[in-house]
N, C-alpha and C positions, 0 to 999 in steps of 0.2 A: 366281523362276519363278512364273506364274501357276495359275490352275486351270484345269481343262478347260471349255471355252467347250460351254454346250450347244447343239442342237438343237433347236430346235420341233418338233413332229408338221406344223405346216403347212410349214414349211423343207423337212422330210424329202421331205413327197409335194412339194412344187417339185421338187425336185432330182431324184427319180425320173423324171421327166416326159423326162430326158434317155435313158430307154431307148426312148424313139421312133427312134432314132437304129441301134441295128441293126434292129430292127425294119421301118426303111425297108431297110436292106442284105438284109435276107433277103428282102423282098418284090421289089426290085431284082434280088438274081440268081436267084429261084425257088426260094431253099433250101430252101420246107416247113419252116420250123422256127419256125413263128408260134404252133401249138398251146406245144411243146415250151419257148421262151421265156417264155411265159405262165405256164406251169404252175411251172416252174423258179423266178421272180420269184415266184408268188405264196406258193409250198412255203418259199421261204427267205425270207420277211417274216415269214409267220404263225408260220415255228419257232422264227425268232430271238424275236419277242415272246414267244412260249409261254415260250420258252426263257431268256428276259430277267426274266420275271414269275417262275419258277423259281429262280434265281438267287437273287433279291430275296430270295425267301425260306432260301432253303438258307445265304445268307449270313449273314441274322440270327437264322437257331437255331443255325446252325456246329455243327451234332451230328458227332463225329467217327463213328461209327457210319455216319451218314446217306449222308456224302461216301464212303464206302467202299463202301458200297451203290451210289452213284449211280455210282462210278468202274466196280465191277465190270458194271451198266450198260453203260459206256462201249465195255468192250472186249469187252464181247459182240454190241452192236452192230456195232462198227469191224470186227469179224472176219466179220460174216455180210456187209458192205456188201463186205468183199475177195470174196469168194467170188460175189457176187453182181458184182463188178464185172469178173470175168474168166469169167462166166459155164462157170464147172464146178460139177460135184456136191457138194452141200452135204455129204451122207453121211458121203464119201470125206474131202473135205482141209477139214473145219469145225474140227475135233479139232488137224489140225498148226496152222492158220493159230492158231486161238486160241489155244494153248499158244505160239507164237513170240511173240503179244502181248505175254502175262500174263507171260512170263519174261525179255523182254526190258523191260518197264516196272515192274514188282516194283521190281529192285532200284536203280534209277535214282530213282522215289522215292521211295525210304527215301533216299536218300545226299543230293539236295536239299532235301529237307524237315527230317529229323533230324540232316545231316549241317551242309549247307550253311547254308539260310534258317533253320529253326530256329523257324519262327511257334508260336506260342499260341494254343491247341493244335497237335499236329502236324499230323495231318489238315486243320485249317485250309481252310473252304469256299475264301476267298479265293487260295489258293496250291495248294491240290489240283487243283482243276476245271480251272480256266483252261491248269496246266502240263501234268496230262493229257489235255485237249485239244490241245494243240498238238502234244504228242509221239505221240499217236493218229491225228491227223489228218494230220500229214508224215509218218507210216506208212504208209497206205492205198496209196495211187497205187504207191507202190513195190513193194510187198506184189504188185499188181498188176500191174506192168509183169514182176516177177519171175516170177510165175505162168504167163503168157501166154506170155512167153520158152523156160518151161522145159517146155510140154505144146505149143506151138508145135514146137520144136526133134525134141521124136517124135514129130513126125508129118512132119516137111521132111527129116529125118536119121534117117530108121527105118534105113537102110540099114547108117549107120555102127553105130545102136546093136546092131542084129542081126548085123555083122560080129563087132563086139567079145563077146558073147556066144556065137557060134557056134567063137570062139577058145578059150575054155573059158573067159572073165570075169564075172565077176562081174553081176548087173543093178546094184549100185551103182558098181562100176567103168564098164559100160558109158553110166552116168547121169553122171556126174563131168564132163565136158565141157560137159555143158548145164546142168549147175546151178551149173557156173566160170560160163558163160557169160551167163546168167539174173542171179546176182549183180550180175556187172560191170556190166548193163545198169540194172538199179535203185540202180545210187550213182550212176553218171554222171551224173544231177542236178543230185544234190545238192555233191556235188564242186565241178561247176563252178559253182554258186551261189556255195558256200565260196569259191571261189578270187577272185568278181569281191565278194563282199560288201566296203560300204565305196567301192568305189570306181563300179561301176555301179548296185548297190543298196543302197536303206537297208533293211532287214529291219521287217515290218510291228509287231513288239513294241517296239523301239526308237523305230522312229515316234510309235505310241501314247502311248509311255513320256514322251515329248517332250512332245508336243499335250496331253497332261497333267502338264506343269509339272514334270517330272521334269528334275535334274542331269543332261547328256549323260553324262559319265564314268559316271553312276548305270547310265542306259541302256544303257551297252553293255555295261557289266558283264554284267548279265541278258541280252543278245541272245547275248554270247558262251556262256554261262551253257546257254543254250535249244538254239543253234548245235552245240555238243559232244553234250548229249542227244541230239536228235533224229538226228546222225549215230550216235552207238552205239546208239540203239533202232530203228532203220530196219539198220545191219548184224546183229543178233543178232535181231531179230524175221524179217526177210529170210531169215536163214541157217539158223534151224532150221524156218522154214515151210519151204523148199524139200527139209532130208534128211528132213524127216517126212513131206513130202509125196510124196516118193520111197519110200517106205518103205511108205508105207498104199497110194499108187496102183500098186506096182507086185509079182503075185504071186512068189514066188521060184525060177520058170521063165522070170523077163524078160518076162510077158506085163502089160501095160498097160492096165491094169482103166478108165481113163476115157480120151476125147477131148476135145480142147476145140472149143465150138459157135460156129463161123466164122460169123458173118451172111452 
């Protein structure tokens, strides 16, 4: 297998040049989203170089200290972007969402890193960053779709939850239905990603892994590897965001301390 074939900076801005392309589509059907595209392309160049020159260096001191810092970082961020991205009160579910992160990623890398991979050092910039990134960021969107689901559901289904309580139930009983229901909605994703990988997609770490001169059997080792994580830190991050978030939004009169902000 070869090595990874680079990129010029002049290749790179050619190839960009292909985002005229919705650009023309949103101008074509009036979408207003000419600012918003603009800002988006130009937010995720500049971060990624930030983030790229970052890197460069974090790799060649590999302070295991440092990567542990930058991780905690990570899921500090990843937690306020959930909470920002279903827009509810930071206040109220900042506390459960980041504690489903930190406890749902904890022990996942301990067991690939000291378990499994095993790099030198553990911490290892090279294998820390990159695997918590991915299991942080196929968190999010879930994180989210869960949220919305489940403070959606009391406000569409006050009815049911106020029957069930006016029965003599529980507020966590009478929540149980929507946080089954909340769940289910944020794996069905990924599920059926799981189910069609392989044969309608090739998964982007795999690819990668390829286009840089990696053994396929290497590659998928590590997609399957990434594949399993990301399903158990998206179910156990998902699951204790939701009973914590049950738990802090709601007083124990059944009265439902936040709404979520409909556009």
């Amino acid at each position: 297998m070869g090595s990874t074939i680079d990129i010029s900076w002049g290749q790179l801005a050619l190839f960009m040049s292909v985002l005229f392309i919705p650009l023309l589509i949103n101008r074509r059907f009036e979408l207003r989203l000419g600012r918003d595209i603009s800002i988006a392309v130009i937010r995720m160049t500049v971060q990624l170089i930030l983030v790229g020159l970052y890197l460069e260096f974090l790799f060649e001191l590999n302070s295991p200290l440092l990567n542990i810092l930058w991780l905690s970082v990570m899921i500090l961020i990843g937690a306020s972007a959930i909470i920002g991205g279903v827009k509810l009160p930071k206040r109220v579910l900042y506390l459960p969402v980041f504690t489903g992160l930190i406890i749902a990623i904890t022990p996942l890398m301990l067991i690939l890193l000291a378990l499994l991979l095993k790099p030198q050092p553990i911490f290892s910039a090279q294998y820390t960053i990159p695997l918590a990134g991915m299991l942080l960021g196929n968190s999010l969107s879930g994180n989210i779709v869960a949220l919305q689901r489940l403070f959606s559901a009391f406000e569409e289904k006050r009815m049911e939850y106020e029957g069930v309580l006016a029965l003599g139930g529980r507020p966590n009983q009478a929540a149980y239905p929507f946080v089954q229901s909340a769940l289910k909605q944020s794996l069905a994703p990924i599920l059926a990603s799981m189910t069609t990988t392989g044969l309608v997609t090739l998964p982007g770490m795999m690819t990668g892994q390829i286009l840089g001169g990696s053994d396929p059997m290497v590659a998928i080792k590590y997609q399957l590897v990434i594949l399993v994580a990301i399903f158990v830190m998206l179910s156990v991050s998902v699951t204790i965001s939701l009973v914590l978030s049950v738990r802090s939004s709601i007083e124990p009169t059944g009265f439902i301390k936040i709404r979520i902000n409909k556009p």
